[in-house]
N, CA, C and O of each residue as an XYZ file, in Angstrom:
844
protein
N      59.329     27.186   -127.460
C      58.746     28.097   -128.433
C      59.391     29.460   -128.270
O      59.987     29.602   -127.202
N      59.397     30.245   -128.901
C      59.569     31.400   -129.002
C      59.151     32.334   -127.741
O      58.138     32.103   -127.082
N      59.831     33.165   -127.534
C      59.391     34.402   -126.490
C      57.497     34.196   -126.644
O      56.918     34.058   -127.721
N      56.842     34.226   -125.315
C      55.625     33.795   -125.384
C      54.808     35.525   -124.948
O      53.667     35.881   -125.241
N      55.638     36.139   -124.353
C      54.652     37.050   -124.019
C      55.677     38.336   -123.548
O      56.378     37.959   -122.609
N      55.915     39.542   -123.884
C      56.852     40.311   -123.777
C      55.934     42.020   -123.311
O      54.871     42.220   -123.897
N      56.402     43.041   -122.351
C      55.567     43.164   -121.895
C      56.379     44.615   -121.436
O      57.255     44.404   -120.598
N      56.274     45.596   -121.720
C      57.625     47.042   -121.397
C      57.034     47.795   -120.154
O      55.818     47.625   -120.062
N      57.503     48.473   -119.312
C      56.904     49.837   -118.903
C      58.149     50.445   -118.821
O      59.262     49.990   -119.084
N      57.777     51.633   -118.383
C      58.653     53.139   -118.495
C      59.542     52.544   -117.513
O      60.515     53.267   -117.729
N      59.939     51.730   -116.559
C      60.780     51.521   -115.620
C      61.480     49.953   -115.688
O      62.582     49.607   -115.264
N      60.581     49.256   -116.277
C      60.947     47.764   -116.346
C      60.111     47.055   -117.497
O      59.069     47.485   -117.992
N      60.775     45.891   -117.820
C      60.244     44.764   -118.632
C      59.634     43.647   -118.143
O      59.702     43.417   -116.936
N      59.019     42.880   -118.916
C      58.733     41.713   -118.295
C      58.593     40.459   -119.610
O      57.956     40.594   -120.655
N      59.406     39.231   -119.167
C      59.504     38.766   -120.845
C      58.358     36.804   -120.098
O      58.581     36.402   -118.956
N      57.724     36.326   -120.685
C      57.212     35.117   -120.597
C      57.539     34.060   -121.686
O      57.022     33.998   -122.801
N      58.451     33.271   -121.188
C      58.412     31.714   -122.182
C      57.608     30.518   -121.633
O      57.596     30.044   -120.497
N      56.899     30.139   -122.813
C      55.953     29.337   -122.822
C      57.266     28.046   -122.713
O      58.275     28.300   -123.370
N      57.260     26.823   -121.982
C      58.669     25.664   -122.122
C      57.917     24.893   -123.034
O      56.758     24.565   -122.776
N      58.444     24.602   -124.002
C      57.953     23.346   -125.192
C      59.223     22.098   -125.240
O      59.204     20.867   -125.263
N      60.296     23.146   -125.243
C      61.160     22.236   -125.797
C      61.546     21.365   -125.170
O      61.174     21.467   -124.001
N      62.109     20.554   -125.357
C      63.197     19.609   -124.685
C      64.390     19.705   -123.870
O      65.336     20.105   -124.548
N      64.635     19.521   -122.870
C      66.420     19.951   -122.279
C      67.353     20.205   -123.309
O      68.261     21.011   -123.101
N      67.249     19.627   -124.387
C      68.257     19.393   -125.459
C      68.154     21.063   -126.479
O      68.984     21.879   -126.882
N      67.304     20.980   -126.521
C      66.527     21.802   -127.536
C      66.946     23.459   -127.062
O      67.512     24.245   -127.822
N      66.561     23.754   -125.745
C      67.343     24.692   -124.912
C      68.318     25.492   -124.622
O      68.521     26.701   -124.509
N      69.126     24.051   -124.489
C      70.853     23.972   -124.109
C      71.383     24.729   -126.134
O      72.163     25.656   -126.354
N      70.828     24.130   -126.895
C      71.119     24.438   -127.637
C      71.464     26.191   -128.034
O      72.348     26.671   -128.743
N      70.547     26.736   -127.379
C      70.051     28.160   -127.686
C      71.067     28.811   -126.928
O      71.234     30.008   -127.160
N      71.902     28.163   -125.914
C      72.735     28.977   -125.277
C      74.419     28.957   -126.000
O      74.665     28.492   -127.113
N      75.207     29.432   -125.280
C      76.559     29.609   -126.123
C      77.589     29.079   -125.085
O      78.623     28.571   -125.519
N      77.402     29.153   -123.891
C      78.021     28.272   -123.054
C      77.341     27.074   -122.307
O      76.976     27.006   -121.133
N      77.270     26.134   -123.329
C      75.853     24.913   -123.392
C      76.297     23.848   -122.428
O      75.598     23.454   -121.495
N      78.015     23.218   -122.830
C      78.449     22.688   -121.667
C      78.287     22.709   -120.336
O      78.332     21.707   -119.624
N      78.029     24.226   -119.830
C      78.308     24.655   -118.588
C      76.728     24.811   -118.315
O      76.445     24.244   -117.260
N      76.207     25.086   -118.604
C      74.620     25.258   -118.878
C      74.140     23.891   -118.274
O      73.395     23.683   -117.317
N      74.893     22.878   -119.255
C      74.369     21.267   -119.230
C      75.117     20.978   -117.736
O      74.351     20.280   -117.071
N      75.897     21.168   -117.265
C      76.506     20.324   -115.557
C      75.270     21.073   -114.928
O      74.411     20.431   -114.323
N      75.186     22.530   -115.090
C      74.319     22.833   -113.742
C      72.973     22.497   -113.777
O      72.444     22.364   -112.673
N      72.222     22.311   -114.845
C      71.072     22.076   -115.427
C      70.773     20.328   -114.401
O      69.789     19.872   -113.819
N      71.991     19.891   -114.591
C      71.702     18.568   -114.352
C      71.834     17.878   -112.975
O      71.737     16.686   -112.685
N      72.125     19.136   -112.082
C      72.021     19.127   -110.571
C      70.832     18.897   -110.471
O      70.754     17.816   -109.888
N      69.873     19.260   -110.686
C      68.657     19.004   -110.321
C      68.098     17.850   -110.839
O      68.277     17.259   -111.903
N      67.296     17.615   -109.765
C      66.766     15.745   -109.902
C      65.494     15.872   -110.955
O      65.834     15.185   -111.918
N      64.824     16.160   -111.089
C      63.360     16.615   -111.846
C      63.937     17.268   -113.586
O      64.826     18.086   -113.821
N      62.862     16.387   -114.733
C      63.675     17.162   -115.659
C      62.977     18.289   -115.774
O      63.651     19.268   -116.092
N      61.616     18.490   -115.585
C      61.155     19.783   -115.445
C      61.722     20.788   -114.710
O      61.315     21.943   -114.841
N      62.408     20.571   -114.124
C      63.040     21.874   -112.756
C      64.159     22.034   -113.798
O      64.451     23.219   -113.957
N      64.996     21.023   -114.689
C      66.054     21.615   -115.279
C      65.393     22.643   -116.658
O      65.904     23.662   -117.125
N      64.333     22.078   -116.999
C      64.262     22.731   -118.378
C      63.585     24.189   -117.757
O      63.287     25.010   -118.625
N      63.353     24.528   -116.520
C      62.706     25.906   -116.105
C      63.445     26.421   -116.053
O      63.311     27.626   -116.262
N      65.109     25.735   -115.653
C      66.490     26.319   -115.142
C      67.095     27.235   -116.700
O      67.576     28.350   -116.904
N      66.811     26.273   -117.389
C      67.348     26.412   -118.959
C      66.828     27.804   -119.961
O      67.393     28.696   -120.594
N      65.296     27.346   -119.650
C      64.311     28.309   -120.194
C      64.426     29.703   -119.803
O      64.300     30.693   -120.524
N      64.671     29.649   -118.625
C      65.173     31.388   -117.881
C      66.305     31.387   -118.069
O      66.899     31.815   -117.079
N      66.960     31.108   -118.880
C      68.318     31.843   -119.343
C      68.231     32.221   -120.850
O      68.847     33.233   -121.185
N      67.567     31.561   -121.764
C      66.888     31.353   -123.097
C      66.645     32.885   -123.178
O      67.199     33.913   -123.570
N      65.270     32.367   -122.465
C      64.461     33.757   -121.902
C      64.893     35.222   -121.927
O      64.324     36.099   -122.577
N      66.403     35.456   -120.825
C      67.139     36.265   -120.451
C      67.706     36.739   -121.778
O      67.574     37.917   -122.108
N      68.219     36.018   -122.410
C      69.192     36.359   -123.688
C      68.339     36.936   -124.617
O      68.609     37.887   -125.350
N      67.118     36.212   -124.544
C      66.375     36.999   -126.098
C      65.884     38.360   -125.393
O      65.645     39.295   -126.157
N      65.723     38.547   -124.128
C      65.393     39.882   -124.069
C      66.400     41.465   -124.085
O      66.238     42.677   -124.222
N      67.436     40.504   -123.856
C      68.800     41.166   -123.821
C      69.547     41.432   -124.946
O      70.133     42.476   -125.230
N      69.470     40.244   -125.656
C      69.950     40.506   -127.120
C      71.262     39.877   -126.858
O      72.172     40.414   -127.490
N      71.517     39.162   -126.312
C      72.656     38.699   -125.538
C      72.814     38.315   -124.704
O      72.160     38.701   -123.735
N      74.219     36.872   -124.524
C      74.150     36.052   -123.166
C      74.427     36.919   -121.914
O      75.161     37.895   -122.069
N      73.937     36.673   -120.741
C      73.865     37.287   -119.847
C      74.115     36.327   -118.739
O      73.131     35.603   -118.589
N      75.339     35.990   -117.685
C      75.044     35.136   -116.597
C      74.309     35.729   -115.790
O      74.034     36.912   -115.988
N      73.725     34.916   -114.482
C      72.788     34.883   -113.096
C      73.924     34.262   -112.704
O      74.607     33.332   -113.133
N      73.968     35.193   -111.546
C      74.633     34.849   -110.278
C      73.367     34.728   -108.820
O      72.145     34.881   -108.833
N      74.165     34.447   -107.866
C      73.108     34.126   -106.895
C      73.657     34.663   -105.729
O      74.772     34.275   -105.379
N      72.966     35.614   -104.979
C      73.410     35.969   -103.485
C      73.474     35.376   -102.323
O      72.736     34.401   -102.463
N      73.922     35.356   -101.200
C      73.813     34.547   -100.316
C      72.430     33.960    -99.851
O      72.204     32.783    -99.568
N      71.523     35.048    -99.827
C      69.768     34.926    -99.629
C      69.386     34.164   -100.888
O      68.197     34.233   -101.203
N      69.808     33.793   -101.289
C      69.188     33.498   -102.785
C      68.612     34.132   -104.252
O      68.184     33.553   -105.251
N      68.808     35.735   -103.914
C      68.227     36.626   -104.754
C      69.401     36.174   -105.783
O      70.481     35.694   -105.441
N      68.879     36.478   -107.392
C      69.426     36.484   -108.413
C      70.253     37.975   -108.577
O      70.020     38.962   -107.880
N      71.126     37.909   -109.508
C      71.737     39.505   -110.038
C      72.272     38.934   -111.270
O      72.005     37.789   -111.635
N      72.993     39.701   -111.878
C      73.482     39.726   -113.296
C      74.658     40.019   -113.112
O      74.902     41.034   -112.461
N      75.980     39.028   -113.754
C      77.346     39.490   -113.125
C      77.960     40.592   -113.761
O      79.023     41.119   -113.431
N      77.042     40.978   -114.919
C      77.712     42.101   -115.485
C      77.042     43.821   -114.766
O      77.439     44.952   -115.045
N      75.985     43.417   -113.846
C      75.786     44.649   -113.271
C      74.607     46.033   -114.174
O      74.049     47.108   -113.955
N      74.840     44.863   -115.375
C      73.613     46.266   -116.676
C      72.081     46.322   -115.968
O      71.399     47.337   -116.117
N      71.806     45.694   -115.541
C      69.817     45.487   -114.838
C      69.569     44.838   -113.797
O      70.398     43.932   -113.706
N      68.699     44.826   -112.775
C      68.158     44.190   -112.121
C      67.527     43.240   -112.538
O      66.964     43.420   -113.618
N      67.380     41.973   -111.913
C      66.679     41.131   -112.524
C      65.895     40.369   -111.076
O      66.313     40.084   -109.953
N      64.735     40.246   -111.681
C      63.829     39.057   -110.664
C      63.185     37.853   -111.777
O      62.728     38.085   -112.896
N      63.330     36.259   -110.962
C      62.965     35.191   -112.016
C      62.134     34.839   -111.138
O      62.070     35.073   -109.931
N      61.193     33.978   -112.164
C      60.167     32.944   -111.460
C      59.621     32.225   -112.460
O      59.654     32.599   -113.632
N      58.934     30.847   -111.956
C      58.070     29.833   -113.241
C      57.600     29.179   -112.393
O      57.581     29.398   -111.182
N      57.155     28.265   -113.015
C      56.152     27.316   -113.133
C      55.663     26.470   -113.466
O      56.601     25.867   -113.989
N      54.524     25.656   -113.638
C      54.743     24.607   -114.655
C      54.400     24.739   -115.755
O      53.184     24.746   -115.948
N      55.465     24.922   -117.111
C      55.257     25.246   -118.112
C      55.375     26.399   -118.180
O      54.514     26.923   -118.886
N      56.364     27.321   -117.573
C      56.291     28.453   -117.792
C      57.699     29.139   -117.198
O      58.092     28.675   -116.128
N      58.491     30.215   -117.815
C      59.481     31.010   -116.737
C      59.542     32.786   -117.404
O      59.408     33.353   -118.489
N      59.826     33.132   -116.001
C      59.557     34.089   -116.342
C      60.220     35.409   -116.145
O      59.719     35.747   -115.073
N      61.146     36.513   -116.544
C      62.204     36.960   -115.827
C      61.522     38.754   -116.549
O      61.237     39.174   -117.670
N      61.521     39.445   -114.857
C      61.455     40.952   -115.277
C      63.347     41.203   -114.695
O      64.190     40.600   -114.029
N      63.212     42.450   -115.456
C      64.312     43.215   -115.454
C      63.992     44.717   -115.578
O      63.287     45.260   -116.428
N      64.926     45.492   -114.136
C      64.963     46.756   -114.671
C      66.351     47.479   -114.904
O      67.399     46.851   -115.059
N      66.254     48.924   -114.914
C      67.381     49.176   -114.591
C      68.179     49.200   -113.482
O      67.583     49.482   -112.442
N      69.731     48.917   -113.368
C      70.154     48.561   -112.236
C      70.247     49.474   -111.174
O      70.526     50.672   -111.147
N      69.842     48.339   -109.963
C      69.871     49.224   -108.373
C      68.664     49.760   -108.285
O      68.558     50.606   -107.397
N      67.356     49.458   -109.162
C      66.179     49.530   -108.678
C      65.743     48.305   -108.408
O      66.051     47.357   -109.131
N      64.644     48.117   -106.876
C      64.237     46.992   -106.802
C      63.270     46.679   -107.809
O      62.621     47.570   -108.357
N      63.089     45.069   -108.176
C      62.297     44.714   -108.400
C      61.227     43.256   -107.959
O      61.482     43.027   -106.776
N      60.400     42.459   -108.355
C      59.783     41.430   -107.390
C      58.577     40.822   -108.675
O      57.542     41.308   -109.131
N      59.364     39.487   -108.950
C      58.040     38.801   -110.109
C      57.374     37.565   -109.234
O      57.889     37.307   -108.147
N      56.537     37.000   -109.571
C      56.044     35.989   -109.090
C      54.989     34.968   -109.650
O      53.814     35.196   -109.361
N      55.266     33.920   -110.382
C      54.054     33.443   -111.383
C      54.059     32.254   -110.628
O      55.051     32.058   -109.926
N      52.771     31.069   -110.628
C      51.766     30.537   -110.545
C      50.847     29.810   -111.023
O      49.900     30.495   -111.410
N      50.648     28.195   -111.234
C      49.575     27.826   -112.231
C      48.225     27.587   -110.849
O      48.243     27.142   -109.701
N      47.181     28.160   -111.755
C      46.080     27.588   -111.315
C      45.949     26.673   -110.502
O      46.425     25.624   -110.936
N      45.214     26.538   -108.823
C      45.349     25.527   -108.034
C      44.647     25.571   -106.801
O      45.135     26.493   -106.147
N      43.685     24.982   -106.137
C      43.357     24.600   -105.097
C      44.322     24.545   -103.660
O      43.919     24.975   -102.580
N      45.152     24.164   -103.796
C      46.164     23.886   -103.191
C      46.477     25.156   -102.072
O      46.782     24.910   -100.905
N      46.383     26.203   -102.479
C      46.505     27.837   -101.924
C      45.684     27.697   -100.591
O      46.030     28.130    -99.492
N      44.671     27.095   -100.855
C      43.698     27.375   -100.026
C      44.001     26.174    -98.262
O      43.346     26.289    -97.226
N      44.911     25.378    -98.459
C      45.544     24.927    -97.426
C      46.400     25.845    -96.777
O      46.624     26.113    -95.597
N      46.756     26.195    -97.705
C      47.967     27.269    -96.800
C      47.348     28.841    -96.669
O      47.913     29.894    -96.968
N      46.355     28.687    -96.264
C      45.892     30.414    -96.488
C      46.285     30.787    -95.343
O      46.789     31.909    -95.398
N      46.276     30.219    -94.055
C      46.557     30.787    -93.177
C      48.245     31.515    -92.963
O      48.493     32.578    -92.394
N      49.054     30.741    -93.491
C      50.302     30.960    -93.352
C      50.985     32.857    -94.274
O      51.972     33.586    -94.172
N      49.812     32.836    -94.994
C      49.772     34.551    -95.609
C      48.930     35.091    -95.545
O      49.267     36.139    -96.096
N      47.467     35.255    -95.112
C      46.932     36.207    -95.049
C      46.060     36.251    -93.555
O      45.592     35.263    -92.991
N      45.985     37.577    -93.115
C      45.265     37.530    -92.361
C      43.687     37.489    -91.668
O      43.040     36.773    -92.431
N      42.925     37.883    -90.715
C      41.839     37.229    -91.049
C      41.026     38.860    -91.986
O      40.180     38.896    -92.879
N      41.672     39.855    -91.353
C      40.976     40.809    -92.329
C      41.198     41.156    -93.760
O      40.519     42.000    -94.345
N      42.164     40.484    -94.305
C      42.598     39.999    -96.022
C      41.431     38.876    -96.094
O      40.650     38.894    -97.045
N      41.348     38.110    -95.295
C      40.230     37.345    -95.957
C      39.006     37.368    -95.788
O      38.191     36.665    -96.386
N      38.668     38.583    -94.551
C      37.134     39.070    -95.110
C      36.770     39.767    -96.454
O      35.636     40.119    -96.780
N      38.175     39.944    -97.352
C      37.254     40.843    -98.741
C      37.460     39.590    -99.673
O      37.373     39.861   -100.870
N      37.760     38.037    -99.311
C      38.036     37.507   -100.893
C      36.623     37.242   -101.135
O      35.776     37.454   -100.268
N      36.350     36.789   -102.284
C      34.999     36.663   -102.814
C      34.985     35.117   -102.688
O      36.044     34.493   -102.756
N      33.831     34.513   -102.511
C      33.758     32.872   -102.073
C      33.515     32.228   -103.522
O      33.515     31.010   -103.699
N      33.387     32.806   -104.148
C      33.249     32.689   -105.789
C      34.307     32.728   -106.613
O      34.399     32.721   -107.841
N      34.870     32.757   -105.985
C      36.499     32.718   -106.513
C      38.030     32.839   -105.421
O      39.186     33.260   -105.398
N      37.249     32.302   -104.819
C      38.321     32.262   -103.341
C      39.750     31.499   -103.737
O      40.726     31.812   -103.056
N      39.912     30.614   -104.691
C      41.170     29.823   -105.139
C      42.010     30.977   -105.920
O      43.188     31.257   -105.696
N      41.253     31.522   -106.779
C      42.249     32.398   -107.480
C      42.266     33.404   -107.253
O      42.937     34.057   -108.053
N      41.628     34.190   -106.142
C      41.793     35.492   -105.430
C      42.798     35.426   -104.529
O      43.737     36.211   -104.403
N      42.548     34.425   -103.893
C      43.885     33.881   -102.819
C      45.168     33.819   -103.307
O      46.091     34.206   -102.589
N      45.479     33.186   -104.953
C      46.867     32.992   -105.175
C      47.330     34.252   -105.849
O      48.525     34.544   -105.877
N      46.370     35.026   -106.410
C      46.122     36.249   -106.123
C      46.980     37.700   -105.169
O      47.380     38.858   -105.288
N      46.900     37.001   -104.591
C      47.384     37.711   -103.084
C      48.340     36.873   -102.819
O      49.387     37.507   -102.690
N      48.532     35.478   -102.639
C      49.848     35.062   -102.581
C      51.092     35.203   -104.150
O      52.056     34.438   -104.192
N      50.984     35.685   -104.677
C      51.663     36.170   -105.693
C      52.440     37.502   -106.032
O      53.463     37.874   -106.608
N      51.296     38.031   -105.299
C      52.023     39.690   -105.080
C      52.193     39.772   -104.148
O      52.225     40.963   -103.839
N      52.469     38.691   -102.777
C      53.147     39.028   -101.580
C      54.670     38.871   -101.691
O      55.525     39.650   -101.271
N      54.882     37.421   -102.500
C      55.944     37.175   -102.836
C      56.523     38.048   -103.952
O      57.750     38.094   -104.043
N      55.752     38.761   -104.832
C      56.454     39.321   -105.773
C      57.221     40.758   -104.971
O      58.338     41.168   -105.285
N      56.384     41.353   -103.942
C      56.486     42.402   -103.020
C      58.057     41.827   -102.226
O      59.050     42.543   -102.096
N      57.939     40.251   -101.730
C      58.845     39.912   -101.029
C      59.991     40.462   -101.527
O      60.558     41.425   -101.012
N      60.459     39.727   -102.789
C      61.566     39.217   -103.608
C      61.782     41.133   -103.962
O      62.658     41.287   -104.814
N      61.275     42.247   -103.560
C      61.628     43.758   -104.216
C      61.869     44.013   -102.304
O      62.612     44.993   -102.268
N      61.655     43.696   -101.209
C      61.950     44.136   -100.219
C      62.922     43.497    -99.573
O      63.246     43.936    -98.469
N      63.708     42.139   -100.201
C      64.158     41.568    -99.441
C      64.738     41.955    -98.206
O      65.784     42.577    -98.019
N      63.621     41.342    -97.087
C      64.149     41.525    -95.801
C      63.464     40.063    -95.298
O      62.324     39.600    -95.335
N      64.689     39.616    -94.837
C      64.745     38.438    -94.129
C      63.822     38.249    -92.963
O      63.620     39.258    -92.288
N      63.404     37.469    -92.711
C      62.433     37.259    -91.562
C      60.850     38.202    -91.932
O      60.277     38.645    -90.936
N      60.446     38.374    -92.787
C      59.289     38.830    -93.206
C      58.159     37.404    -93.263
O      58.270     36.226    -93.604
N      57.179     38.181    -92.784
C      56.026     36.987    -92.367
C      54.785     37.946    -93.135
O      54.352     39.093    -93.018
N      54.510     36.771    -93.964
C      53.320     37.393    -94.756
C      52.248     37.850    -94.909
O      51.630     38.509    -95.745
N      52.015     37.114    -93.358
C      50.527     37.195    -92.814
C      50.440     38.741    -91.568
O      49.482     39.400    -91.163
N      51.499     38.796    -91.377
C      51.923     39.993    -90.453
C      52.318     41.524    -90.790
O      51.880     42.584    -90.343
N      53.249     41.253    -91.685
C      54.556     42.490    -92.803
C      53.572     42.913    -93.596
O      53.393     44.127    -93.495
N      52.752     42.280    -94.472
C      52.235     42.669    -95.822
C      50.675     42.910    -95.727
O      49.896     41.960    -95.653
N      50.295     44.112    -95.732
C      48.956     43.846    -95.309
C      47.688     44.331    -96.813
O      47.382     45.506    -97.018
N      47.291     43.479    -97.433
C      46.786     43.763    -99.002
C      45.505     44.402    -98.951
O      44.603     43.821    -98.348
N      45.238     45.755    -99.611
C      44.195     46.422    -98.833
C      43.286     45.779   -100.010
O      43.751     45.431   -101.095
N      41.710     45.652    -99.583
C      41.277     45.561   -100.196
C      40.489     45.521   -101.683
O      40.156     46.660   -102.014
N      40.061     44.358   -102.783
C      39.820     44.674   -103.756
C      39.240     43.692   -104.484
O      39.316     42.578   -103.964
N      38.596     43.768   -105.689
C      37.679     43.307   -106.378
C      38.729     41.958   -107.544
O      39.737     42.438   -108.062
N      38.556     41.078   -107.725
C      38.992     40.269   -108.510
C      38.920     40.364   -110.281
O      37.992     40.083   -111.040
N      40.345     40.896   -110.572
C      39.779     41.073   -112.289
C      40.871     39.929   -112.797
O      41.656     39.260   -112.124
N      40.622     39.949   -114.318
C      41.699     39.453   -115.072
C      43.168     40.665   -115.445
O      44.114     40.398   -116.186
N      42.984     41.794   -114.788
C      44.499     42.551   -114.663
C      44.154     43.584   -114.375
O      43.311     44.259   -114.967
N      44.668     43.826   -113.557
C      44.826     45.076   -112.402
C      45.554     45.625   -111.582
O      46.149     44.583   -111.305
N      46.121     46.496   -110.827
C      46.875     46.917   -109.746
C      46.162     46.447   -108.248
O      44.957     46.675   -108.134
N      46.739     45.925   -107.329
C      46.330     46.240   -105.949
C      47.435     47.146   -104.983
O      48.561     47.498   -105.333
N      46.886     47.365   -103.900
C      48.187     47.538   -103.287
C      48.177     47.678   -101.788
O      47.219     48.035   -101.103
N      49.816     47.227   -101.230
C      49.961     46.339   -100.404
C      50.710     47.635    -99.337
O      51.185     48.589    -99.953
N      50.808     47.665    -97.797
C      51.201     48.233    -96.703
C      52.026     46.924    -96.433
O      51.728     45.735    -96.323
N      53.542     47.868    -96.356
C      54.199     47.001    -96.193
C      54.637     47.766    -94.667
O      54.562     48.958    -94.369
N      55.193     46.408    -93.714
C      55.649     46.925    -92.203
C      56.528     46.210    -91.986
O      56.368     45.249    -91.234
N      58.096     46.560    -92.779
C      58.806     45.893    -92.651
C      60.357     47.768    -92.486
O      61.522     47.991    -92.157
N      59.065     48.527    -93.026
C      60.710     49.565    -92.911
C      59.808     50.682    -91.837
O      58.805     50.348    -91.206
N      60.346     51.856    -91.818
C      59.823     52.967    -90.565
C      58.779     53.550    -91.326
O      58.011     54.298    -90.720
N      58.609     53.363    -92.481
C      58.012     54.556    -93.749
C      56.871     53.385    -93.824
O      56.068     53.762    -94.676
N      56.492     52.217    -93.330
C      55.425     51.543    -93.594
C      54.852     51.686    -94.727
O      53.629     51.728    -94.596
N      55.403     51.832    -96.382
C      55.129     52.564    -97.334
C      53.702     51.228    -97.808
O      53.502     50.061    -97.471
N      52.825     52.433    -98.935
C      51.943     51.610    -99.246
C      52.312     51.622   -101.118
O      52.247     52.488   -101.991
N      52.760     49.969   -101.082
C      52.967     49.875   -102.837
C      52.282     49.219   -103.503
O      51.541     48.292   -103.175
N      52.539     49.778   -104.755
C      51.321     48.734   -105.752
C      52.037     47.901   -106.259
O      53.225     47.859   -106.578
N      50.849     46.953   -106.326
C      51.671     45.475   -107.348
C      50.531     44.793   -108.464
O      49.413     44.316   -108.269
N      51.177     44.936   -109.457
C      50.444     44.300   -110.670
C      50.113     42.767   -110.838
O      50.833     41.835   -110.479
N      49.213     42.709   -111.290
C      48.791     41.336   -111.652
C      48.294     40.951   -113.015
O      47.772     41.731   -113.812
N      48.517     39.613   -113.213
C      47.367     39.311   -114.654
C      46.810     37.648   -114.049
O      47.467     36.670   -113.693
N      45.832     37.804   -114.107
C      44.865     36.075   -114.205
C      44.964     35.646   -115.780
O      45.229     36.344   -116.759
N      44.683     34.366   -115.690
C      44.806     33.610   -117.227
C      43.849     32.045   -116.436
O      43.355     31.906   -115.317
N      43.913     31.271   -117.420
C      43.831     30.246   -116.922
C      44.757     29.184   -117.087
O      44.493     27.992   -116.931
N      45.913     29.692   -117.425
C      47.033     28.643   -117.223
C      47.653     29.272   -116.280
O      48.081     28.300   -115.658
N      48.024     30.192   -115.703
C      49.022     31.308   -114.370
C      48.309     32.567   -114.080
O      47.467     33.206   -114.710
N      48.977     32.762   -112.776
C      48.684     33.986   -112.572
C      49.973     34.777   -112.212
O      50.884     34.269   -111.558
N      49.992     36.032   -112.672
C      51.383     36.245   -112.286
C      51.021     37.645   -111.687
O      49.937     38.227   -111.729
N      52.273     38.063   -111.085
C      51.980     39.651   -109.884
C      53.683     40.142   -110.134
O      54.677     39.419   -110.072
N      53.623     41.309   -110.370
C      54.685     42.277   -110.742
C      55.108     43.458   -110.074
O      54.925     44.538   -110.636
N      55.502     43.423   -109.259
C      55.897     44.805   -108.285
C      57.262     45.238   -108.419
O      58.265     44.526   -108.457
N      57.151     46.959   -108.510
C      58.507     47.175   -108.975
C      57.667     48.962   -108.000
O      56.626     49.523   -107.659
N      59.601     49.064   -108.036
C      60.037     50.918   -107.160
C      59.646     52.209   -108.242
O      60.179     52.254   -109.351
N      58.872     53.021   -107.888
C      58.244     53.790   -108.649
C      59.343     54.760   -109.008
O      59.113     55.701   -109.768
């Protein structure tokens, strides 16, 4: 479908495609479709290719133009032409790519709805992050917080960061969109940043970007 959800601030964008189409359907939308289609098709899952596809779709309509992703040794994305920063992420049924201007960090992170969080809580938060979640919503407060750790990650990249340790999310109340914000202890300046969020009931997504 069409650009699903498009989204500006004074420093960065943020664009959401809803995936409908088909691998085929996709490939189409691009201009180097061949090349699109070998790498697309590395991946074993056709859903993982059409997320692959969709964030490039994605990229172009916000750009107004094709744009490659390149990939760093860490895995962070960039743009080989150097015009914006870019951070990607998706989901199921979903991808999602902010961009700012270049050589500012940035950090996206989306999410469908899930139980699942709550196995791994220990591995990101600590026990005083989880004296403020609410037990009334402990699944989606949690991914919550795992969303804007990673979105925080992917704008600090520093290797060896432990989530439950580095990132410490100060306390707060559960809405459908809001700011929180996070003490990070990964540089000397232990800076404290904010990171955006939105709840839905198909994703949740968390947006952190350099003021």
């Amino acid at each position: 479908m069409p650009l699903f959800l498009f989204h500006k601030e004074s420093n960065w964008m943020l664009g959401l495609w809803k995936i409908t189409e088909t691998a085929n359907a996709l490939i189409e939308r691009l201009p180097h479709s061949a090349e699109e289609l070998r790498t697309a098709r590395r991946f074993g899952s056709l859903s993982r290719q059409k997320e692959w596809l969709a964030t490039r779709v994605l990229l172009q309509e916000l750009c107004g133009e094709y744009k490659e992703i390149r990939y760093r040794p860490d895995g962070a994305p960039y743009l080989a032409d150097g015009s914006h920063a870019i951070s990607i992420s998706h989901t199921r049924g979903y991808a999602a790519v902010m961009l700012s201007s270049a050589g500012q960090r940035i950090g996206i992170d989306i999410e469908y709805p899930s139980r699942r969080v709550l196995k791994v809580q220990d591995h990101f938060l600590s026990p005083q992050e989880k004296s403020f979640i609410d037990p009334a919503h402990e699944a989606t407060q949690m991914l919550v917080c795992w969303c804007a750790k990673e979105a925080l990650y992917k704008l600090l990249g520093k290797e060896g960061l432990q989530f439950d340790r580095d990132l410490e999310i100060q306390p707060f109340s559960l809405r459908s969109f809001d700011d929180i914000e996070i003490r990070e202890r990964v540089t000397p300046e232990a800076s404290l940043l904010s990171v955006r969020y939105v709840v839905t009931k198909d994703y949740v997504i968390a947006m952190a970007s350099e003021e």
